[in-house]
N, C-alpha and C positions, 0 to 999 in steps of 0.2 A: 705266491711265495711258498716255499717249500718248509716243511717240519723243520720242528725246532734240531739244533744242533748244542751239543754238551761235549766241555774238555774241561778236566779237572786239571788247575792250575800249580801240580806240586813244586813249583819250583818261587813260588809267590807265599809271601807270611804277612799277618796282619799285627797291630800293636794298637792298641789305645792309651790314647792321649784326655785326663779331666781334671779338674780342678777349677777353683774360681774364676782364675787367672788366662785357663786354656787359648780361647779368643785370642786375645790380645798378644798373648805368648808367643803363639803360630804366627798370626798377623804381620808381625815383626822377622820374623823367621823368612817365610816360603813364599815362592814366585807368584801363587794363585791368592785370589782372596776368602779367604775363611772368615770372614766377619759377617759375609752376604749371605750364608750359606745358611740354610732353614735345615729344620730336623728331618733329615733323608735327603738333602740334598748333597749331590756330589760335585767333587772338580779333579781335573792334574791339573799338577805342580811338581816344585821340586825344590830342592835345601842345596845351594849354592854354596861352593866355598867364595870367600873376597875378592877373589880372581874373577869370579864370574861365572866358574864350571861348575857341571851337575853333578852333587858330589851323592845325592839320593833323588831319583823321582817317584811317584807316589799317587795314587790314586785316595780322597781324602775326601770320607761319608763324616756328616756331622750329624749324632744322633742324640737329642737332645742338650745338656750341657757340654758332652767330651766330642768326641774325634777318634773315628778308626780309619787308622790309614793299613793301604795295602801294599807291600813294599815287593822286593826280590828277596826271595830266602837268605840267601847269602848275607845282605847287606843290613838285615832285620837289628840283630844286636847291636850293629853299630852307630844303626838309625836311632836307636834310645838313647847310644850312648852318647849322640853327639846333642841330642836334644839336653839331655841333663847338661851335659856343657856348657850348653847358654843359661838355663833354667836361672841360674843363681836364687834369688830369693824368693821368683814369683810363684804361686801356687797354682804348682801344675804338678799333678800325676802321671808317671808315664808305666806300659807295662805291655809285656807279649800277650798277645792274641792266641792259645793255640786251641779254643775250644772250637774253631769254625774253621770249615776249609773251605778252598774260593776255588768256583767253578766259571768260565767264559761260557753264553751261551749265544747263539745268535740262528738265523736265519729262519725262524719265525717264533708266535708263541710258548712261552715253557712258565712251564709250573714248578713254581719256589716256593712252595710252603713251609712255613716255619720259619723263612732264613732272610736276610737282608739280602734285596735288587735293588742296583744302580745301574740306569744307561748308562753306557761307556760316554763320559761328557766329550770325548775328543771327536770322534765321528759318528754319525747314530748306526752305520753297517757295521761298525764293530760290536753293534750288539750290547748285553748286559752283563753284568758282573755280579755274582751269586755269594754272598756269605753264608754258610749253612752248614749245619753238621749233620745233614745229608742232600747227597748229590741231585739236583732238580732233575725232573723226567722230559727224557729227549736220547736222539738217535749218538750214540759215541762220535764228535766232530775232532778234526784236525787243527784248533788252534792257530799251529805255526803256517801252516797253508793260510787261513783263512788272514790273517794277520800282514802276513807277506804280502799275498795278493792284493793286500789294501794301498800297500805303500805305509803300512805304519810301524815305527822303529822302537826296538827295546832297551834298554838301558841292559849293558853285560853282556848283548846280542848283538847290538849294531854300532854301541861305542862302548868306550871304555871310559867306567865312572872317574872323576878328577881330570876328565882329559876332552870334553866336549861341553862348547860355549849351546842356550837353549836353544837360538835361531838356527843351529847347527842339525839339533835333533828333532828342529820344527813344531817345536814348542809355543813357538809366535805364531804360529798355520794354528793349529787346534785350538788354541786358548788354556794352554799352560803357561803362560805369563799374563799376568792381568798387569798392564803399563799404565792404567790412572789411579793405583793403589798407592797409599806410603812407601816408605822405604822397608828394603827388605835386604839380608844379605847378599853382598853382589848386585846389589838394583844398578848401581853407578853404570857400571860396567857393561850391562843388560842394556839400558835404557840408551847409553852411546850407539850401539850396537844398530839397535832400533829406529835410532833416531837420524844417523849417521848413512844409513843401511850400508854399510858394510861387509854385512854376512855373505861370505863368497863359498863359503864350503857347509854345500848339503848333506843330508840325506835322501837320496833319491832312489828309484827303482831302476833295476839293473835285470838282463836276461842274455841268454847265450843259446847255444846250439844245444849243447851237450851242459850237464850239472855246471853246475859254477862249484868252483876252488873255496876254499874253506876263511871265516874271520881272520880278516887283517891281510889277504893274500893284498900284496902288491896291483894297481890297477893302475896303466899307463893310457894317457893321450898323446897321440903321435909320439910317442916312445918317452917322454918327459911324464915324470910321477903327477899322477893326478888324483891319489888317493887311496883307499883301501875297500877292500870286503867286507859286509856286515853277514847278516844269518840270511840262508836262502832254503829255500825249497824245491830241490829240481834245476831246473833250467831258469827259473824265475827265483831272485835276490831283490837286498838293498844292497848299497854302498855307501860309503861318505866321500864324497868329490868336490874339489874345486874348479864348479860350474863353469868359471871363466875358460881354466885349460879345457875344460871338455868340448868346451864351445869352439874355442879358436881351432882343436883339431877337427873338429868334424866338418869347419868352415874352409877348411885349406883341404878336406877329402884324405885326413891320419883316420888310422883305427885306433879305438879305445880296446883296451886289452886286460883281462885279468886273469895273471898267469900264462896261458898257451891256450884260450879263449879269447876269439873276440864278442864283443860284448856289446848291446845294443840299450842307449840310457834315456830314460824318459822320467817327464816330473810327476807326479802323481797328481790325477786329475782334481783334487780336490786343493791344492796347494793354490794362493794366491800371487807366489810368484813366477818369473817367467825366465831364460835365459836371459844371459849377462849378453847387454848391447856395448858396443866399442866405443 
């Protein structure tokens, strides 16, 4: 295994969550189970709206009594704001993070001193996740390469928040839904899903000759819409595709196409499902 590898995550914000109440609070709330969750242990998850979509997902350390979750900068304020929303009486604290900044590290050993490390709970080659207010020692790594190459999707990157069901964003693959927990917002919905299998539109890994076209570009099977672009690096993307159409063209010998590329689409070897049979 080769040296450690460091990418400082400025596009990611942290916020904690404490009060007596927290536990229970979240519990109720979010897809993953935070009750199980020992001091330093990590999960994803996500805060669904009623519908069933991911409307924040989240990386979420429990450190003693509170909770530091790890959000997308962007969506950091809104992430408080919507938790107060629910909060109504129960006693919980919520509040930004900005003393620590979050670094990904991965591809071998690295040293965190001083700073809170989580393995990435969704796959272990994704590596660890660095709370710190200074950056762990290791060679400057690429992130979004290393990320892509995984088959692993971002919220903002590869879908668009309010607008992606979790089986979608393979949520159900990694163990960002925990399905024998109580209810939670959106569970109904989720748990159909699930139960029903239903889920026909992935995210899956996508490549071409030449770069792949930019988020949201149009991607057709045998010339019939099968979907969009997510983030890519190079000639190597994800997408979100409705597996069936992708299926049926590549069975009748259509090209999958994104943009004035054709595109060659595989599931990511670590996923437990398989093409849609007839």
């Amino acid at each position: 295994m080769g040296g450690c590898m460091i990418a400082a995550l400025d596009d990611r914000a942290l916020a904690r969550v404490g009060g007596e109440d927290a536990a229970t609070f979240l519990q109720g709330l979010v897809t993953c189970d935070v009750e199980r969750l020992g001091s330093g242990g990590a999960a994803f998850g996500a805060l669904l709206s009623p519908q069933g979509k991911i409307q924040f997902d989240f990386f979420v350390t429990r450190l003693g009594d509170g909770f530091l979750f790890d959000v997308a900068r962007p969506m950091r304020d809104d992430f408080i704001r919507r938790l107060n929303f629910y909060k109504l009486r129960a006693k919980v604290a919520t509040a930004a993070e900005d003393g620590l900044a979050i670094h990904a590290a991965w591809g071998g050993p690295c040293e965190a001193a001083g700073g809170i490390a989580i393995a990435d709970p969704r796959l272990a080659e994704m590596g660890t996740r660095v709370y710190s207010a200074r950056a762990p020692q290791g060679e400057a790594g690429d992130y979004e390469v290393h990320r892509i190459s995984l088959g692993m999707p971002e919220g903002g990157k590869d879908f668009v928040y309010g607008d992606c069901f979790p089986h979608e964003a393979l949520m159900d693959q990694f163990g960002g839904v925990d399905f024998a927990k109580g209810c939670y917002v959106g569970q109904e919905v989720v748990s159909r899903m699930q139960h029903r299998g239903t889920a026909r539109t992935r995210i899956v890994m996508v490549e071409a000759e030449a770069s792949l076209p930019a988020f949201n570009t149009d991607i057709l099977a045998g010339g019939r819409p099968a979907g969009t672009m997510g983030s890519s690096a190079g000639r190597l993307g994800l997408a979100r595709l409705r597996l069936d159409r992708v299926s049926e063209a590549l069975a009748a010998g259509a090209l999958v196409t994104a943009g004035s590329l054709v595109v060659t689409v595989r599931l990511q070897p670590w996923v437990r499902f398989g093409w849609p049979r007839e």
